[in-house]
C-alpha positions as CSV (number, residue, x, y, z in Angstrom):
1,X,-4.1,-8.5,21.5
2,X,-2.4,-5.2,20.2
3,X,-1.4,-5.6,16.7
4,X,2.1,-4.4,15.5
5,X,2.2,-1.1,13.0
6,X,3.4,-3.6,10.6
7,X,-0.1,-6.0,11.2
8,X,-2.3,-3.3,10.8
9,X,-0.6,-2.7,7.5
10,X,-0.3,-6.7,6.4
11,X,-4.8,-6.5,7.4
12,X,-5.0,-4.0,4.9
13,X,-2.5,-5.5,2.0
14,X,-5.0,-8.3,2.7
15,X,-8.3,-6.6,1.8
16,X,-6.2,-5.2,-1.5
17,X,-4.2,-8.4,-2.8
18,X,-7.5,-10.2,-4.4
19,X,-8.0,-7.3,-6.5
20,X,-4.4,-7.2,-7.5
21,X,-4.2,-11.3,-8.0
22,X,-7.0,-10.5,-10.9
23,X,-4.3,-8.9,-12.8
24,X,-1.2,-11.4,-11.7
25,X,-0.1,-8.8,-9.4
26,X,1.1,-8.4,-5.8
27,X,2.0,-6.2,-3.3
28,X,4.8,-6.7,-0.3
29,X,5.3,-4.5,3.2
30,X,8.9,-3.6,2.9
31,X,9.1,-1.5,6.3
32,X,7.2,0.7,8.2
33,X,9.3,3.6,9.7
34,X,7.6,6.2,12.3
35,X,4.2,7.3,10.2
36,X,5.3,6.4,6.6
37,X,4.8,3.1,4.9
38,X,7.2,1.7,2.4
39,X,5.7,-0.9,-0.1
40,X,7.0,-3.1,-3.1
41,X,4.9,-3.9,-6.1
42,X,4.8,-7.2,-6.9
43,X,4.4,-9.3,-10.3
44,X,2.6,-8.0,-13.1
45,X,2.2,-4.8,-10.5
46,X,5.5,-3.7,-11.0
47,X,5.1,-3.9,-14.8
48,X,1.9,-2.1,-15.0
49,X,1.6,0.6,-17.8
50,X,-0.7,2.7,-15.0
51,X,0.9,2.3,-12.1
52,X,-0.5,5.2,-10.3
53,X,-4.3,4.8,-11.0
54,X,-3.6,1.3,-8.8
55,X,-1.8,3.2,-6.4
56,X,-3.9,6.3,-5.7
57,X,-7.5,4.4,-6.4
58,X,-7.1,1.1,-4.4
59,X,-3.8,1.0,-2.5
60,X,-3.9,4.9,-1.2
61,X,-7.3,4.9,-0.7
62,X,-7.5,1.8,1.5
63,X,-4.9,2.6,3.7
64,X,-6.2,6.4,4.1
65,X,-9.4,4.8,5.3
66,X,-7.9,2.3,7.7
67,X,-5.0,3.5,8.9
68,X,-5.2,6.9,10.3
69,X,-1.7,7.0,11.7
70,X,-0.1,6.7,8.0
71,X,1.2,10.1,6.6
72,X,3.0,9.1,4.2
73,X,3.3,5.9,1.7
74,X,6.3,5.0,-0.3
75,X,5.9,2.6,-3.6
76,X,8.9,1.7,-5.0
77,X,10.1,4.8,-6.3
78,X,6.7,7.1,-5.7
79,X,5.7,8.6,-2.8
80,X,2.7,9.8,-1.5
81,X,2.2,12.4,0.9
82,X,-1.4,11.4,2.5
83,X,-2.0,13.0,5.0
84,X,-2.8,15.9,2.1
85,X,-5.0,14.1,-0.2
């Protein structure tokens, strides 16, 4: 079965979520246009004093590693040009 751009993302929002949950957060796909993915923080994510750390360590990271496709990733108001880092 081929998965959907937007599956390959929900897999890896999968692998993060549990680490996220441990602080009362979450995460949500919004959309995923052409090579960029757009995401929501969720919960006691999107209220998070250190945002970024969360973003570039876990979130960033993860979807650099497993999806090669993604150039860029979109989190609320920050982006993140990946295909640099």
């Amino acid at each position: 079965m081929v998965k959907t751009r937007e599956q390959e993302v929900e897999h890896v929002l999968d692998m993060i979520r549990p680490a996220l949950a441990l602080d009362m957060g979450d995460i949500k796909l919004v959309k995923v246009e052409d090579d960029t993915v757009y995401l929501e923080l969720l919960g006691a994510c999107s209220t998070c004093p250190v945002p970024d750390i969360t973003m570039k360590d876990v979130i960033i990271v993860a979807i650099k590693n497993f999806l090669p496709w993604v150039k860029k990733v979109q989190i609320g108001q920050h982006k993140f040009d990946i295909s640099t880092l």
